[in-house]
N, C-alpha and C positions, 0 to 999 in steps of 0.2 A: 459487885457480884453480878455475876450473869446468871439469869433463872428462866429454864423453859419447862413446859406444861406439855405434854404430848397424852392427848387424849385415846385410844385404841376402841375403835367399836366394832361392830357388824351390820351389816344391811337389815334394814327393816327392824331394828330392833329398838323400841320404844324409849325405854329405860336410856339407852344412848343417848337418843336425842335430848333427852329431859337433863343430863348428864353434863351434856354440852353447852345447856344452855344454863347449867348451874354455876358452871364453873364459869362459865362469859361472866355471871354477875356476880360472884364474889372476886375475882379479878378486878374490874369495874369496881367494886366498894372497897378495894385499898389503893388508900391516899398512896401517889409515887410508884406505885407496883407496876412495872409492865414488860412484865415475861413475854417471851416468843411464845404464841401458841400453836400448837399445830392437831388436828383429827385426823385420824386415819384409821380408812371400812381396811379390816383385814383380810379382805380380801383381794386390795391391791398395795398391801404392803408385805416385803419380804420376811419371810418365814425365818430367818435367822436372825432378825433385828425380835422380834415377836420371842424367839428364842431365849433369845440372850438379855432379853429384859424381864424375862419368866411373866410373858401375858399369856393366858390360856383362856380367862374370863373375859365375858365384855358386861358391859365398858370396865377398862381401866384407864386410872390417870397415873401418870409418871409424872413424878416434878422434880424437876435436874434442879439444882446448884453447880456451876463452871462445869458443866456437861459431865456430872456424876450423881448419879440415881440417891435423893436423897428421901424419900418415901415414895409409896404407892398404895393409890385408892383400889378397889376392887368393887364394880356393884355401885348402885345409888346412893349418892351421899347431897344432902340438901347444904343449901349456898350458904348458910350459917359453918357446917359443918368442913366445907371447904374450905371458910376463908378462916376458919379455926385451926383447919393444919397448917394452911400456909402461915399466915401469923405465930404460929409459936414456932418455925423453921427459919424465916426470914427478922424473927427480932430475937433470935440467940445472940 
């Protein structure tokens, strides 16, 4: 399985950052896990990719399985919580 994580934030925006650094440590606390990560200020990412993923909120996390949208976070989620959705997605 290929899994990537793309994170969606905004400039200055607190919540993001705390976001970002949640999701680094529930990644980090699964044995064998290790997804492509990527963050991205929307403000220098294209308006049709943002589109076509329905991000409007920040932060959101997108978590691909074979590069198809298989949930999304919206808003602060603690590192428990994160590695709570990945886990029940990755040991179906």
């Amino acid at each position: 399985m290929n899994y990537k994580i793309n994170l969606y934030t905004t400039e200055g925006c607190f919540a993001c950052s705390i976001m970002n650094d949640n999701i680094q440590q529930a990644i980090n606390s699964i044995e064998d896990f290790n997804p492509e990560y990527n963050s991205f200020d929307k403000n220098y990412c294209w308006k049709e990719i943002l589109k076509a993923e329905g991000v409007t909120d920040f932060p959101t996390m997108v978590f691909y399985i074979n590069d198809k949208i298989s949930f999304k976070l919206i808003g602060i989620y603690s590192t428990k919580d994160i590695e709570k959705h990945i886990r029940d997605v990755i040991n179906k």
